[in-house]
N, C-alpha and C positions, 0 to 999 in steps of 0.2 A: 602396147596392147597386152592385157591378161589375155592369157588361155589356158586350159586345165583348170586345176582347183587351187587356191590357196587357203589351209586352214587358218585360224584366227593367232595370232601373236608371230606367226611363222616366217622364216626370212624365205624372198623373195629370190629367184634368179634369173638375171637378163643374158637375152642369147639372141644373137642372129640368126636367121633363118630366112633364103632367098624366097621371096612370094612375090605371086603373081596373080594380077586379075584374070578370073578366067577367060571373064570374057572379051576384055580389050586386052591384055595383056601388058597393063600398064604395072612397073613395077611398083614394091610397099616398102616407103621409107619406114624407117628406125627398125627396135626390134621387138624383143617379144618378151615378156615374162610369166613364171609358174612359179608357184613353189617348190621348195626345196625336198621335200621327200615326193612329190609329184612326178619330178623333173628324172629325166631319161629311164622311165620304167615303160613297159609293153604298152600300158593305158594311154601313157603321157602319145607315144610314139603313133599309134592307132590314129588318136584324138589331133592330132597337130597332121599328119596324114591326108586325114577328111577335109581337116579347115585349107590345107592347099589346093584342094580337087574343087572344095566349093566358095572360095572368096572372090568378092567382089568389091571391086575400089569404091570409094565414097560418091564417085560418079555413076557409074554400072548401076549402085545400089537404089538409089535415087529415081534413076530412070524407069528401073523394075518396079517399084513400088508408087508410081505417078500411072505406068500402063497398067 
């Protein structure tokens, strides 16, 4: 999964990062990637912060958006 920004020609980098649904608390297989001048600045950290407080597994998401 992208998150952050990657600009155009730019190399990519893959990182692990424990996540969880918030609302089931179902773990998120594989890992993550940003770009490489994106990657471990204040922005990236912030940004990647949020996406853990507010993700939701492909199940959770599904049922949210059916209610």
């Amino acid at each position: 999964m992208i998150i952050g920004r990657v600009l155009e020609n730019e190399k990519k980098v893959k990182f692990q990062e424990e996540i969880a649904c918030t609302n089931c608390g179902k773990k998120v297989p594989g890992g993550l990637q940003t770009g490489e001048s994106y990657y471990q600045t204040p922005e990236f950290k912030e940004e990647l912060e949020n996406f853990k407080k507010n993700y939701l597994c492909g199940i959770c998401r599904d049922k949210k958006r059916r209610d």
